[in-house]
DRENTORKOL-3810 file (N, C-alpha, C; in nm, 4 decimals):
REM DRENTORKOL-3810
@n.u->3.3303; n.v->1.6944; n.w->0.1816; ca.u->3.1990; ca.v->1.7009; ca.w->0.1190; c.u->3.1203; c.v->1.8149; c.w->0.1845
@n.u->3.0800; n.v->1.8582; n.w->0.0775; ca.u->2.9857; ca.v->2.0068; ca.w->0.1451; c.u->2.8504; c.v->1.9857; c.w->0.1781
@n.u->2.7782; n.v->2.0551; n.w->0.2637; ca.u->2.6733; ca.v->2.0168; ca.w->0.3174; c.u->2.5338; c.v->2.0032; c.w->0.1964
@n.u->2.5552; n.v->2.1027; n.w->0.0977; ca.u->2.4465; ca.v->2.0690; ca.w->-0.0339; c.u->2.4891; c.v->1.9304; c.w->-0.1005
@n.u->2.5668; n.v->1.8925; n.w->-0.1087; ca.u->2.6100; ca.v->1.7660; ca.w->-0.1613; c.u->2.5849; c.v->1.6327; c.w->-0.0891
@n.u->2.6311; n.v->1.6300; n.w->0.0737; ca.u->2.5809; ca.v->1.5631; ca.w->0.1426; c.u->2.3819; c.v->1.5115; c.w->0.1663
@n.u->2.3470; n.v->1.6585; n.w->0.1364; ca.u->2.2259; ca.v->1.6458; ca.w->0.0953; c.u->2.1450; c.v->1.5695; c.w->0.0442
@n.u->2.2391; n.v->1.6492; n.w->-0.1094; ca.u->2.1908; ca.v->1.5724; ca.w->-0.2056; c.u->2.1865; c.v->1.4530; c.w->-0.2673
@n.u->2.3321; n.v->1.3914; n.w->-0.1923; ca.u->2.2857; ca.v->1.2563; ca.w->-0.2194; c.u->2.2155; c.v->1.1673; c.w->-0.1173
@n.u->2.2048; n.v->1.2192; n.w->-0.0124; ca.u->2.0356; ca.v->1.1602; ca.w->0.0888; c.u->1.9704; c.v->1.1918; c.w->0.0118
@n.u->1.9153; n.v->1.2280; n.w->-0.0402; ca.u->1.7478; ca.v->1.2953; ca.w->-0.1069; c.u->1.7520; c.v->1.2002; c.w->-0.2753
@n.u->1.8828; n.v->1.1703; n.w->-0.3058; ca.u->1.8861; ca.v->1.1282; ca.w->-0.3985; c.u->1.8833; c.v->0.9346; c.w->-0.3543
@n.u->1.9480; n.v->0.8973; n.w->-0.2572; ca.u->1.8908; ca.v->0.7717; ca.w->-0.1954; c.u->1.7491; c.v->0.7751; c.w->-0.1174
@n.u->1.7391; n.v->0.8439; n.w->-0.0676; ca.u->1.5944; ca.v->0.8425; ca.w->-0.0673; c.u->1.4471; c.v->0.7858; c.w->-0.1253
@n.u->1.5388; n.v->0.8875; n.w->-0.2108; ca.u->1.4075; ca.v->0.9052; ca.w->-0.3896; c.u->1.4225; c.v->0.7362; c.w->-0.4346
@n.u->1.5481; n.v->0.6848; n.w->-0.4356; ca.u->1.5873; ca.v->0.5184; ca.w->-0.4905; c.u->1.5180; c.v->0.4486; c.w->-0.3729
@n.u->1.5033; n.v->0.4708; n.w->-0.2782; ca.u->1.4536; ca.v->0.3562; ca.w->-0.1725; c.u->1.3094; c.v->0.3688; c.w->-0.2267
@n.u->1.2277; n.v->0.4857; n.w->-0.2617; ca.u->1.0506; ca.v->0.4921; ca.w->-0.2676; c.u->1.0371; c.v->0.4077; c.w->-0.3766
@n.u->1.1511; n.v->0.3892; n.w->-0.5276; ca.u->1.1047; ca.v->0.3876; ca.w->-0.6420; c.u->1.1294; c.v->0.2519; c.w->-0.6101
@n.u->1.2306; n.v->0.1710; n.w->-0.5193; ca.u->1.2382; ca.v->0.0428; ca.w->-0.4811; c.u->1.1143; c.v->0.0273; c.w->-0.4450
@n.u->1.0591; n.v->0.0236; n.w->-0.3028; ca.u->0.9495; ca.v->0.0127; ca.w->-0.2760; c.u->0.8045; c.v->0.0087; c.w->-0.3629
@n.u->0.8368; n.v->0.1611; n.w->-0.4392; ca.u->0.6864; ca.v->0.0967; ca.w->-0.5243; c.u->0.7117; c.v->-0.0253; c.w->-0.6423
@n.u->0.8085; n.v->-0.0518; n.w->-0.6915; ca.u->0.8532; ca.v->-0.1559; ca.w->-0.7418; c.u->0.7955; c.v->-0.3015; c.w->-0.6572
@n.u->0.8535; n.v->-0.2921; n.w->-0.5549; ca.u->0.8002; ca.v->-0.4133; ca.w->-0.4517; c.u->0.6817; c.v->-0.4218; c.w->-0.4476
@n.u->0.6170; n.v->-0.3136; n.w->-0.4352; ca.u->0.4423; ca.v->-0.3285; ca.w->-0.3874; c.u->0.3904; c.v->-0.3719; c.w->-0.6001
@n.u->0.4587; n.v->-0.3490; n.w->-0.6699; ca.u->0.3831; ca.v->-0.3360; ca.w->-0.7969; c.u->0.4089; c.v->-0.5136; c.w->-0.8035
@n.u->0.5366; n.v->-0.5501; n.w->-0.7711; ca.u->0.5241; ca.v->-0.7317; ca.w->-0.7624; c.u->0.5162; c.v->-0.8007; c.w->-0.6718
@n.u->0.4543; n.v->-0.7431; n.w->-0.5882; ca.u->0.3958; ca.v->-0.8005; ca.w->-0.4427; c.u->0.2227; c.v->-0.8403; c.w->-0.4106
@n.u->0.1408; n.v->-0.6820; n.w->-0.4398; ca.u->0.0077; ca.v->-0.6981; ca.w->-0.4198; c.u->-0.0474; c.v->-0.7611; c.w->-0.4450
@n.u->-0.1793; n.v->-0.7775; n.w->-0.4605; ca.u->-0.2742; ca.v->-0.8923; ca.w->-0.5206; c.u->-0.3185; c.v->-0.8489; c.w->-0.6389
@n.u->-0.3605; n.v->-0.7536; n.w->-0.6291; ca.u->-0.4268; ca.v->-0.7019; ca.w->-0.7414; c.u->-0.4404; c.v->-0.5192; c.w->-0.8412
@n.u->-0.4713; n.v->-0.4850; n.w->-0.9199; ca.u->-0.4130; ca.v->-0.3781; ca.w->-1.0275; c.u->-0.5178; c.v->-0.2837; c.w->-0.8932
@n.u->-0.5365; n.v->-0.2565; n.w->-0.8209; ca.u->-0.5684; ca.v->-0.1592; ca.w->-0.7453; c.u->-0.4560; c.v->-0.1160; c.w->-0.6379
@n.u->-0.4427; n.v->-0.2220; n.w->-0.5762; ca.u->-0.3346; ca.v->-0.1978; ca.w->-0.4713; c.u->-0.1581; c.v->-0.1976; c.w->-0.5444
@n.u->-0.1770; n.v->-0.2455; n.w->-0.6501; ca.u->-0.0182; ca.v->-0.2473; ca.w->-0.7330; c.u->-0.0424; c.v->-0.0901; c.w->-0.7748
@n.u->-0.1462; n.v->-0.0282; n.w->-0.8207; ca.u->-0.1690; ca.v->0.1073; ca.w->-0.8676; c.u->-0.0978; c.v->0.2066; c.w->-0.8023
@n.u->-0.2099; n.v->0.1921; n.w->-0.6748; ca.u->-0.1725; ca.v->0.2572; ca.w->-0.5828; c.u->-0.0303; c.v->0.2899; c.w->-0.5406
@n.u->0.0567; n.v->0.1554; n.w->-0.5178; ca.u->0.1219; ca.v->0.1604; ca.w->-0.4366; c.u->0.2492; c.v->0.2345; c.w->-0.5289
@n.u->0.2469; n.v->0.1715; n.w->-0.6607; ca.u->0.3156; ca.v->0.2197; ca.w->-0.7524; c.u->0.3252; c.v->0.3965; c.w->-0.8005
@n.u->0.2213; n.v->0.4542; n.w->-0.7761; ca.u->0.1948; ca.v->0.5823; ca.w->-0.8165; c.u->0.2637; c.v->0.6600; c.w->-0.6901
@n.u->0.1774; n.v->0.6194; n.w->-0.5980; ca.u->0.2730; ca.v->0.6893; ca.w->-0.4801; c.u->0.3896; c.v->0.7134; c.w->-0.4482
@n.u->0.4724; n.v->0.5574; n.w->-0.4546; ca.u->0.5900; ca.v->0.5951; ca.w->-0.4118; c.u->0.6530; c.v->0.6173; c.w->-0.5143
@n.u->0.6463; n.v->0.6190; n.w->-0.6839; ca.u->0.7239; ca.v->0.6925; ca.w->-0.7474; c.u->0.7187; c.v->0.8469; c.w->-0.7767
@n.u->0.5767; n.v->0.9156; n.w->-0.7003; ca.u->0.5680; ca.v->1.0184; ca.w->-0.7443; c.u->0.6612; c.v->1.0436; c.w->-0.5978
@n.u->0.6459; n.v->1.0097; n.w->-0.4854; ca.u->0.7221; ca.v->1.0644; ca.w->-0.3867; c.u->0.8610; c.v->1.0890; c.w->-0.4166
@n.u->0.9104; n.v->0.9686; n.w->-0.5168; ca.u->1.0787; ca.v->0.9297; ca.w->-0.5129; c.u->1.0824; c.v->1.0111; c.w->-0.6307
@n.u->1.0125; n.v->1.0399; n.w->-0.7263; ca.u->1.0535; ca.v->1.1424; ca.w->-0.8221; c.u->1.0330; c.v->1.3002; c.w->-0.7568
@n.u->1.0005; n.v->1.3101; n.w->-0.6372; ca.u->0.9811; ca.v->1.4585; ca.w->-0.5856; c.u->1.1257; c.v->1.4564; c.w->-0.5047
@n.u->1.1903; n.v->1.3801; n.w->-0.4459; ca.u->1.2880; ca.v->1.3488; ca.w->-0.3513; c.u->1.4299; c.v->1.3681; c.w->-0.4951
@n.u->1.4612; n.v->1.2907; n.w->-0.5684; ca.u->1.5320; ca.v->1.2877; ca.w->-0.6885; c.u->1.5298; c.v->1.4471; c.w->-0.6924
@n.u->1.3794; n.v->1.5379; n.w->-0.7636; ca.u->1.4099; ca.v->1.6021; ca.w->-0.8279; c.u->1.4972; c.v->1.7774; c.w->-0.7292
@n.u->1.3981; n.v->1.7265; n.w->-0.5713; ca.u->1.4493; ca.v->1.8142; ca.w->-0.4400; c.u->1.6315; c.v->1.7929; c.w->-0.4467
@n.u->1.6826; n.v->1.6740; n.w->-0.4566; ca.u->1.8230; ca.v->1.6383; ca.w->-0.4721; c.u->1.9175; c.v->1.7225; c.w->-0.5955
@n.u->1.8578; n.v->1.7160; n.w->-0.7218; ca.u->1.8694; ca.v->1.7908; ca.w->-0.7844; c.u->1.8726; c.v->1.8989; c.w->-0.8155
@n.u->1.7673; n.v->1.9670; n.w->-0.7191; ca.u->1.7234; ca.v->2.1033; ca.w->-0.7385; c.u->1.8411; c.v->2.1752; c.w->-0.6426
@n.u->1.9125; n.v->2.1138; n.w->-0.5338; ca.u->2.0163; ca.v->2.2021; ca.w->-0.4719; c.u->2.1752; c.v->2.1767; c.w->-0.5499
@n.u->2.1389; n.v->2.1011; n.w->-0.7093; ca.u->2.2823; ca.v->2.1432; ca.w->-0.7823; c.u->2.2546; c.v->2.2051; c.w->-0.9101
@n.u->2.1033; n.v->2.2380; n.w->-0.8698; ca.u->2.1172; ca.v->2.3257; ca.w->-1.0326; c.u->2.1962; c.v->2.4610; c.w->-1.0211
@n.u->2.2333; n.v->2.5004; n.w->-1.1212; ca.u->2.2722; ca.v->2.6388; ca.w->-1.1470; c.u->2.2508; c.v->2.7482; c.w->-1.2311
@n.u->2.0904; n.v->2.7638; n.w->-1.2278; ca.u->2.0075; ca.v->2.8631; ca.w->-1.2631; c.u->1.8972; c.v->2.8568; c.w->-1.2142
@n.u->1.8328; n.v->2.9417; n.w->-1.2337; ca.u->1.7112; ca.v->2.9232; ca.w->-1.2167; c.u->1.6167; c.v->2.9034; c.w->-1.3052
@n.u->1.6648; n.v->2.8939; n.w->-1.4298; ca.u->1.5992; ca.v->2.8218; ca.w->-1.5278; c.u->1.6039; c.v->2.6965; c.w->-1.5156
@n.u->1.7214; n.v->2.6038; n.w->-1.4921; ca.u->1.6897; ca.v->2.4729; ca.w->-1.4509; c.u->1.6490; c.v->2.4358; c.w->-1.3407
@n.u->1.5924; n.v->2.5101; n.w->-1.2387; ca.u->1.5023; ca.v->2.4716; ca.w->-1.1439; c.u->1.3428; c.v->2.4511; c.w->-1.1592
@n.u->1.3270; n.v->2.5627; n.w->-1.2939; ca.u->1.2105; ca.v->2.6066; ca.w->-1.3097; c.u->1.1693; c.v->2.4771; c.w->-1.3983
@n.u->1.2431; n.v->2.3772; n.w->-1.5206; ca.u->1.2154; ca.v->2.2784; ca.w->-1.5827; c.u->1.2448; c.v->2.1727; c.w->-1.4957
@n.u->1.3128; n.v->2.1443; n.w->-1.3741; ca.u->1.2858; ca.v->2.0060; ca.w->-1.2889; c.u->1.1467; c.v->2.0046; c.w->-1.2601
@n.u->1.1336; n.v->2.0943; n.w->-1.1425; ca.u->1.0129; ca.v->2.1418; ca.w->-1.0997; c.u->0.8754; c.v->2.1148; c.w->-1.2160
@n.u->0.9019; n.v->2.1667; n.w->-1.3328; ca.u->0.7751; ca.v->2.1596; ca.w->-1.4499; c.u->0.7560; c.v->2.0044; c.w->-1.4674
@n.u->0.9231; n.v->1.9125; n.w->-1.4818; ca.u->0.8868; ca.v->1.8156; ca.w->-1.5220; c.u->0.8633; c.v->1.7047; c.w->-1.4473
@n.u->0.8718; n.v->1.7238; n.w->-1.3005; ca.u->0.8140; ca.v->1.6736; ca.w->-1.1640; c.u->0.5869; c.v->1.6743; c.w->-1.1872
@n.u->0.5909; n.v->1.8509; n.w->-1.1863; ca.u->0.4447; ca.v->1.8506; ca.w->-1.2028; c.u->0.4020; c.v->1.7517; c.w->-1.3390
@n.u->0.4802; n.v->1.7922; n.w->-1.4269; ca.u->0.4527; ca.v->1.6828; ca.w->-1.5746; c.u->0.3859; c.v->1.4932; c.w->-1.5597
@n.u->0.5145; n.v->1.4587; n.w->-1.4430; ca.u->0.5128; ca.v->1.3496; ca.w->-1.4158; c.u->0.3861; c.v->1.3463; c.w->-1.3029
@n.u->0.3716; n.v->1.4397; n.w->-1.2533; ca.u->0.2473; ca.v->1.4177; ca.w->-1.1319; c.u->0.1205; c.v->1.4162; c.w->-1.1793
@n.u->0.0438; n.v->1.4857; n.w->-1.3056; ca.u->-0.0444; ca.v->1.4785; ca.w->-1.3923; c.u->-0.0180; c.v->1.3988; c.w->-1.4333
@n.u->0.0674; n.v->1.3389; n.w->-1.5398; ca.u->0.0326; ca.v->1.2251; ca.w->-1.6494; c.u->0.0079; c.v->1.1023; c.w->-1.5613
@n.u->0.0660; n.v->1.0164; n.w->-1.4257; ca.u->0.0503; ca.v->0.9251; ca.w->-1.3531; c.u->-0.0456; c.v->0.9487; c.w->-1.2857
@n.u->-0.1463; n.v->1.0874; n.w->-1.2577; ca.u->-0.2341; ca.v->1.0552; ca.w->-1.1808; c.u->-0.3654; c.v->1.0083; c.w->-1.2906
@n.u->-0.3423; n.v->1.0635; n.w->-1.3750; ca.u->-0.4216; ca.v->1.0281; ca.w->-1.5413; c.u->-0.4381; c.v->0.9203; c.w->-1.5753
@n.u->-0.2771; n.v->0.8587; n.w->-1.5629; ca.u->-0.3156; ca.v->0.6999; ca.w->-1.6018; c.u->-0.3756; c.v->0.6384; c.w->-1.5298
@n.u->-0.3318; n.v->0.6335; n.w->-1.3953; ca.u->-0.3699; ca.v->0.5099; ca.w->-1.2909; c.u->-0.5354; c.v->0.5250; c.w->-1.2841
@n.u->-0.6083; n.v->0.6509; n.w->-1.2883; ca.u->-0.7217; ca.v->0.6631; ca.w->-1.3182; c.u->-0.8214; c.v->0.5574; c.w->-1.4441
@n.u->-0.7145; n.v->0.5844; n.w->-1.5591; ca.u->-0.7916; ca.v->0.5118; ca.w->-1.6294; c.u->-0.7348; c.v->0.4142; c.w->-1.6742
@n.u->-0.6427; n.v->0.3555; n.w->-1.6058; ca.u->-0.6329; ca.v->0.1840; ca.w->-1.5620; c.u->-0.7562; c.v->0.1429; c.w->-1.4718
@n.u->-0.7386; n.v->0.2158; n.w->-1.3491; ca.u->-0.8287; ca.v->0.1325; ca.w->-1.2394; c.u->-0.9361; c.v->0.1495; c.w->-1.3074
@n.u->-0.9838; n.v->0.2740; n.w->-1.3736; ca.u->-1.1197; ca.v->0.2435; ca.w->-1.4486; c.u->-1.1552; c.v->0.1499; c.w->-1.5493
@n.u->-1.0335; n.v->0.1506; n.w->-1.6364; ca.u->-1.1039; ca.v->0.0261; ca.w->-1.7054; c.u->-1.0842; c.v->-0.0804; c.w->-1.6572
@n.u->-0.9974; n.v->-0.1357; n.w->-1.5211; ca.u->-1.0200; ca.v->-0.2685; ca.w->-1.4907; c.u->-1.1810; c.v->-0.2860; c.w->-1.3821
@n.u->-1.2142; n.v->-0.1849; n.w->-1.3580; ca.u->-1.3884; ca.v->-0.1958; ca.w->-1.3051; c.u->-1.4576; c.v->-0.2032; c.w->-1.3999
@n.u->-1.4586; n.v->-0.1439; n.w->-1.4965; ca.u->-1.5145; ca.v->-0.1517; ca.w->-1.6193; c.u->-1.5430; c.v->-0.2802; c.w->-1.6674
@n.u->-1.3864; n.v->-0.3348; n.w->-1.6801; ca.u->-1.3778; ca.v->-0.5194; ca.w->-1.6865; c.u->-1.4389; c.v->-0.5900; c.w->-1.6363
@n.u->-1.4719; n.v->-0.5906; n.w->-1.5194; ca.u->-1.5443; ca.v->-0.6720; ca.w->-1.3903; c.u->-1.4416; c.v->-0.6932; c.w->-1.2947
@n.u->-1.3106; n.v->-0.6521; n.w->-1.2927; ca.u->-1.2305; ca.v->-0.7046; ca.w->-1.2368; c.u->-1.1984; c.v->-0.5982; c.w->-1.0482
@n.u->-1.2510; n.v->-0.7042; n.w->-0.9511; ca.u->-1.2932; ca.v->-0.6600; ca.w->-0.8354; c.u->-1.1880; c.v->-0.6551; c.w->-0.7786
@n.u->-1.1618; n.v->-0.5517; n.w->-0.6942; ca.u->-1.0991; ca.v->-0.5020; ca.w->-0.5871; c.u->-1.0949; c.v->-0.6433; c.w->-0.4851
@n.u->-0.9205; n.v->-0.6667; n.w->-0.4756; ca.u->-0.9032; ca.v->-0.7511; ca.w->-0.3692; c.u->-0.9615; c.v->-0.7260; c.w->-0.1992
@n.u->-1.0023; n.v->-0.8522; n.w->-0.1825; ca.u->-1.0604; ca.v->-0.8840; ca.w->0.0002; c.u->-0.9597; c.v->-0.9882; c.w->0.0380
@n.u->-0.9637; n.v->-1.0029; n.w->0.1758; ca.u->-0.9024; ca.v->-1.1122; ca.w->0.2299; c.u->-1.0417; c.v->-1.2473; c.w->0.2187
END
């Protein structure tokens, strides 16, 4: 196994452990703030890790240039939503968990 390959599939388990994790935190938390959160993060992390994994077997540089686009794609549209989720659940009345 060659060292880009070895790589790439760390970066590609990696990316599966964050999208686990925000999975966990999305059926774990208490409430649509902290499930938001936790969810946005670690899939945008594990979709940056995936697409870094990927990006050392493309073979052009045109398909580096559309991972990369559709990484930023995914980093706008999820920061968009979770925005106007958490907004309309304040909107709702629905309060941010306390202990």
């Amino acid at each position: 196994m060659q060292v880009t390959e070895f790589l790439t599939v760390l970066l590609l388990l990696a990316g599966a452990v964050f999208f686990l994790a925000g999975t966990v935190g999305l059926l774990r938390f208490p409430d649509v703030y902290t499930r938001l959160h936790a969810l946005t993060k670690a899939d945008n992390v594990g979709l940056g890790l995936v697409v870094a994994g990927l990006l050392l077997q493309a073979e052009s540089w045109a398909a580096m240039g559309k991972l990369l686009l559709i990484w930023l794609l995914v980093l706008l549209a999820s920061a968009s939503v979770a925005h106007l989720v958490a907004r309309t659940a304040l909107r709702k009345g629905i309060r941010p968990w306390k202990r």
